[in-house]
N, C-alpha and C positions, 0 to 999 in steps of 0.2 A: 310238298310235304315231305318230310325227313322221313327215316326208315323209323325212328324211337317214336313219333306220331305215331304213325301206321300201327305198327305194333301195340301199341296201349289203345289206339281206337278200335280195334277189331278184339284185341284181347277181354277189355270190357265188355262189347258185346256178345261175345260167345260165354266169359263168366255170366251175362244176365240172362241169355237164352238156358245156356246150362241150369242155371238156379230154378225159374222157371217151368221147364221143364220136367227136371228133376221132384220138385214141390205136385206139379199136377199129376206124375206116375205113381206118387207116394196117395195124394189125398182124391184122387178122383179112379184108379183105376181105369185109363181108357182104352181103346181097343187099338189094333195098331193102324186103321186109317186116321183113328182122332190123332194118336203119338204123332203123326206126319201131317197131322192139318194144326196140331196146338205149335209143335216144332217151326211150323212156317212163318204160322202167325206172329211168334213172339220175335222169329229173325226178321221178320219184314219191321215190325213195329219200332223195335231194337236201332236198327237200320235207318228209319225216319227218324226215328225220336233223337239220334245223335248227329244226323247231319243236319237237325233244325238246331239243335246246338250248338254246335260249329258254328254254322252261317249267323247266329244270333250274336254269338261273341265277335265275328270278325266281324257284323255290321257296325261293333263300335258305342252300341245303345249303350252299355257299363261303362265305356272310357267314358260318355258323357259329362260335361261339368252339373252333376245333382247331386244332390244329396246321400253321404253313404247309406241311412237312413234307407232312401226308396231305392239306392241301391241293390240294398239286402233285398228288399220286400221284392223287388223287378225278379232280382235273379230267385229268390223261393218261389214267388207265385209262376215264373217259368217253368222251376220243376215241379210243381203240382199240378199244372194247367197239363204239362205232357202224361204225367201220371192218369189223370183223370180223361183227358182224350183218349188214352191207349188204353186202360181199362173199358172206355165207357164202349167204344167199336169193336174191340175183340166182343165184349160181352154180348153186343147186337147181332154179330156175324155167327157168334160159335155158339153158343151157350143160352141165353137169356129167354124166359118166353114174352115176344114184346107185350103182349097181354098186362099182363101181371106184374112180372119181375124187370120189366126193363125202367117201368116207371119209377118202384122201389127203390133200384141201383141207382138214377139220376138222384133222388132225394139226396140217398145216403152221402153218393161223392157231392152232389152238394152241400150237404153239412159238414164235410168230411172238411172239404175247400175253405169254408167259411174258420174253421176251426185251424187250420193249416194258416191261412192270412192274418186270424189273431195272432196266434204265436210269435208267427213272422214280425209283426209292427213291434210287439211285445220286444223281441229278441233284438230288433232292430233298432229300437229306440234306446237300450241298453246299451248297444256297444257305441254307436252313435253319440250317445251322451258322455260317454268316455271321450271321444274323438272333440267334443264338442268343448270340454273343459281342458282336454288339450291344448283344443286352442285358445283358447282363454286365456292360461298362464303363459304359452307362449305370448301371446301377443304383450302380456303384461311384463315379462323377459324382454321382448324387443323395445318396449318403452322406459328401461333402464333400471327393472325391477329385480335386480339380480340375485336378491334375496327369497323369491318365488320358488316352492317347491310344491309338486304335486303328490297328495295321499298317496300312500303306499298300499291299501288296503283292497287291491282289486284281484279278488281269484281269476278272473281268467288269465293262463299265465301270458297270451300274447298282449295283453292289456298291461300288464303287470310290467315284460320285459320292456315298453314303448314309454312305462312310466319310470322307471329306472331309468333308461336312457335317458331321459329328458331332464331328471335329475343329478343326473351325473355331469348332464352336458353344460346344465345351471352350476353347480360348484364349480367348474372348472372353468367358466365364464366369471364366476364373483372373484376366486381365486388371483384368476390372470389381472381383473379389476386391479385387486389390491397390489399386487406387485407392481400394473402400472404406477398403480401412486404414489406408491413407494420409491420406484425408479424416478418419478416425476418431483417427490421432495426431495429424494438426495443427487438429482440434478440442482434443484434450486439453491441448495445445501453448498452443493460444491462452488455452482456460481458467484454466491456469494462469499466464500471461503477465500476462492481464489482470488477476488475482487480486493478483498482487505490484505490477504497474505503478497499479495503483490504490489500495491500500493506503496508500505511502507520503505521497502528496496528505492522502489523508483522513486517515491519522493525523497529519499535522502541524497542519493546518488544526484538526482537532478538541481536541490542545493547546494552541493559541494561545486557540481559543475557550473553553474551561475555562480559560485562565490571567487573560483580561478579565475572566470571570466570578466569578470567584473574587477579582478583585480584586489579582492578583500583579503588577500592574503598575503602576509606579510614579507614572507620568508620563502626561499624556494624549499627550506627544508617543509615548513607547513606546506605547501601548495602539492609534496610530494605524498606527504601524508592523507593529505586529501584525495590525492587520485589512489591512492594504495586504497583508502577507505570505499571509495568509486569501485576498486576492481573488485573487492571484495562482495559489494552487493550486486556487482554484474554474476560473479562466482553463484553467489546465492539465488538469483534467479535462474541461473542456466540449470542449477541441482532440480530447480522447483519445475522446469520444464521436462526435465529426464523423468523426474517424480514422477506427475502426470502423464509423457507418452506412456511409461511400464505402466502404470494403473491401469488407463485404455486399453493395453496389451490384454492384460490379465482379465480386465471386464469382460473384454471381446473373445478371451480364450484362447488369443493368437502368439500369445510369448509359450517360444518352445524351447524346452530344455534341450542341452548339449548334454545327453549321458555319457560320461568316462569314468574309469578306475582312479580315483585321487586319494594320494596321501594325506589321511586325514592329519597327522605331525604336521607337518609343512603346511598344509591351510592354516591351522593357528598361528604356527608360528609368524608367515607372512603376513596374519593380518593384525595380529600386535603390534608387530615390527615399522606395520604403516600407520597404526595411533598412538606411540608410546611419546611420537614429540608432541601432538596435539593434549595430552596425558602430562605431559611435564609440564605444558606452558603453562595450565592453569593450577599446577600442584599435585596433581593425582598420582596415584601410585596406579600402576596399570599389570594384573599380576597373570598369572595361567597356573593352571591346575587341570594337569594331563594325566591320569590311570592309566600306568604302561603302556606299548607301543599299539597305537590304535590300528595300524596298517592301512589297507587301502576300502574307499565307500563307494559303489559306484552313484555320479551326481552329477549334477551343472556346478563347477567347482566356481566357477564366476558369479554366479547367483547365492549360489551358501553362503560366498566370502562378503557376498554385499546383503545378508541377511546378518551377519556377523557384527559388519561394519556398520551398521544402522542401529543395532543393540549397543554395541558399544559408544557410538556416539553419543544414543539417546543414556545412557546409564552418566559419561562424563557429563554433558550438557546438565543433569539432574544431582549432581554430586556437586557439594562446598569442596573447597579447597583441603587438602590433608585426608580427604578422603580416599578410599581401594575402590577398583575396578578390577575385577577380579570374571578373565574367560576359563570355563571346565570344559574338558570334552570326556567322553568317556565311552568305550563299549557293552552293552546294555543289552544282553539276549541276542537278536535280529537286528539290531539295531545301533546306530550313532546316536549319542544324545548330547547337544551343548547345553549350556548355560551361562549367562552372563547377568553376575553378581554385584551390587554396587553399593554404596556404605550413604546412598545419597536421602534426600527429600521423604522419597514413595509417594504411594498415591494410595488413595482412603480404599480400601476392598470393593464397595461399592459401584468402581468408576473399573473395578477387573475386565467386565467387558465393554466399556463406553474406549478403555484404551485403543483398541482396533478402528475405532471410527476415525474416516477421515477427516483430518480436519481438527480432531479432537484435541483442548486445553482445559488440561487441570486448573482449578482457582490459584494456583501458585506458578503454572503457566503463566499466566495473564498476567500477571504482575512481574515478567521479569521482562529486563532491556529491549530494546531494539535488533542488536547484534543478537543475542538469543533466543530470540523469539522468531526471525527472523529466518524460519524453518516452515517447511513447506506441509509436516503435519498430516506426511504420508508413508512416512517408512516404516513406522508398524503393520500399517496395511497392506502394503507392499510384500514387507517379511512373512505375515500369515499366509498373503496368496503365493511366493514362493515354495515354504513350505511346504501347503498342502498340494501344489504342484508336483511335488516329490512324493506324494504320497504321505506324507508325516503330519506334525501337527506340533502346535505353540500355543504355550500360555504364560500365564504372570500372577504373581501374586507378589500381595507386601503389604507392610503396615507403617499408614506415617509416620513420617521421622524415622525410619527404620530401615531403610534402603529397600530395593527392588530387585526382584531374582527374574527371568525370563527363563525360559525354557524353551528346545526344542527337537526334535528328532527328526533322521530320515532314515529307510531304510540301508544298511549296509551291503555291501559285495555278494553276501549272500541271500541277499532277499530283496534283488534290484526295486528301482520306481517300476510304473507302470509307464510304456511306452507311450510317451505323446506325438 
């Protein structure tokens, strides 16, 4: 037995002799051989009545597999059975005239007992029934009922906290449900996304290459043409495979930024500089609009630049010929803010946040070429989780036929990202 036993077992019993005690000097006046025979009596009693205790709980009878129910009832009628023993032989020993009053006393603690057992079943069957509907919606939770919650309306507060918990631990069970299924359709989503967006590459490329092979081509200048067309959809599916690892990345939360101090000038400028011929081939004017010297942000200057470059792609790909593309950068409070502006298509407001979906095609998507379309229909989602990687954040808006504006921000040099 530890010393903190010891001490609260001996401490309660000298608090019960004390009380005791104290109660009989008050209401009985006794003389001082009674003070040292009632003093005995209640340590001796004291004394048993805590080590039939102990021995009662370590024999294990409460660990028992019953009912908490007779649980309760076990352990009250234990301490009434003590009360009423150690009442009923002090009373015989010290006090009582067996005559008369010892008959009397057994009545009374026997009604007393009877009235103490009510209670008990009473009290017992109360919290028990609690326990009981417990288990009930649990077990109706483990059979897939995860809509299951338990009334909230029980005053005792330990009943109370046990039904909170259980409801707490059911939302957060339906909760995780849903986001399973979630994850589970936009796996299926993606499956078959990928399925079609990949397909059309490879069956072209695979025509072209049965068509040299076979000899359908006329001319070496066509057959050269053909394999240019070839590399071009090998190009398009290598993009569509980068696509996908950085998505994984990002899902998994395992794409880490490179933080450095970067000249935000020079980011634009570089990466105009790398679509202005892709911007000419098909007519575009490809323009920048910079507010003064922006100096330096700190960032993943590789990641912004290919958040930049997928806006602008997506802005030319969505623009007729004789059209503007037109990149801003600008300094914004705390902050870098781009944009990339374009004179193209747009998309209905409606579809403002279906754009972010993987995967996702507008009704005017879908109707364009092979070569076009021929996008793998991740780089806006990409560019969001970049983003907010940085700590920043992107949006869009536009009205069809009217072009499309993007937005987005990171913090600048003085109000770094968050360490990842």
């Amino acid at each position: 037995m530890n010393r903190a036993f010891i001490s609260r077992f001996f401490g309660t019993e000298l608090l019960a002799v004390a009380l005791g005690l104290g109660l009989s000097l008050i209401l009985l006046s006794p003389s001082g051989t009674e003070i040292f025979e009632i003093g005995f009596f209640l340590g001796v009693s004291a004394l048993v009545s805590f080590i039939g205790v102990e021995l009662l709980l370590r024999s294990g009878i409460l660990a028992r597999r019953i009912r908490l129910k007779f649980k309760i009832v076990l352990a009250v009628g234990i301490g009434a059975g003590l009360g009423f023993i150690n009442a009923f032989v002090m009373s015989a020993l010290m006090f009582v005239n067996t005559g008369h009053d010892l008959p009397m006393l057994l009545a009374i603690l026997v009604f007393a007992a009877v009235i103490a057992g009510y209670a008990s079943v009473r009290m017992s069957a109360n919290i028990s029934g609690s326990m009981t509907t417990l288990a009930l919606h649990a077990r109706q939770l483990s059979d897939g009922n995860l809509s299951i919650r338990m009334p909230s309306n029980y005053s005792d507060p330990d009943v109370s906290d046990v039904v909170s918990a259980f409801n707490e631990m059911a939302e957060s069970l339906e909760e995780s449900a849903k986001k399973r299924e979630q994850v589970e359709q936009s796996r299926r989503d993606l499956s078959a996304a990928i399925s079609h967006d990949l397909r059309t590459p490879i069956s072209s490329a695979r025509v072209m290459l049965e068509a040299i092979r076979d000899g359908v081509t006329e001319s070496q200048e066509e057959q050269d043409d053909y394999l240019e067309r070839v590399l071009n959809q090998v190009k398009s599916l290598g993009s569509m495979v980068d696509d996908l690892f950085s998505l994984s990345l990002l899902d998994a939360g395992e794409l880490r930024l490179e933080l450095h101090p970067t000249a935000v000038d020079d980011l634009v400028e570089e990466t105009l500089r790398s679509m202005r011929s892709t911007a000419n081939s098909k007519g575009l004017t490809l323009d920048s609009s910079v507010e003064g010297t922006l100096g330096d942000a700190v960032m993943d200057s590789k990641q912004v630049r290919r958040v930049l470059l997928n806006l602008i792609q997506n802005a030319i790909r969505h623009t007729p010929p004789d059209g503007t593309v037109t990149l801003s950068a600008a300094r914004l409070n705390d902050r870098i803010e781009f944009e990339v502006r374009d004179t193209g298509e747009g998309f209905d407001p409606e579809d403002s946040f279906n754009i972010w979906t993987r995967f996702f095609r507008s009704d005017l998507a879908r109707t364009r070429s092979d070569d076009e379309s021929a996008q793998s229909g991740l780089g806006l989602a990409i560019s969001r989780g970049i983003v907010e990687l940085h700590g920043g954040q992107i949006s869009a808006s536009s009205v069809r036929n009217s072009g499309a504006t993007f937005r987005f921000w990171i913090p600048d040099a003085r109000n770094p990202a968050p360490a990842v």
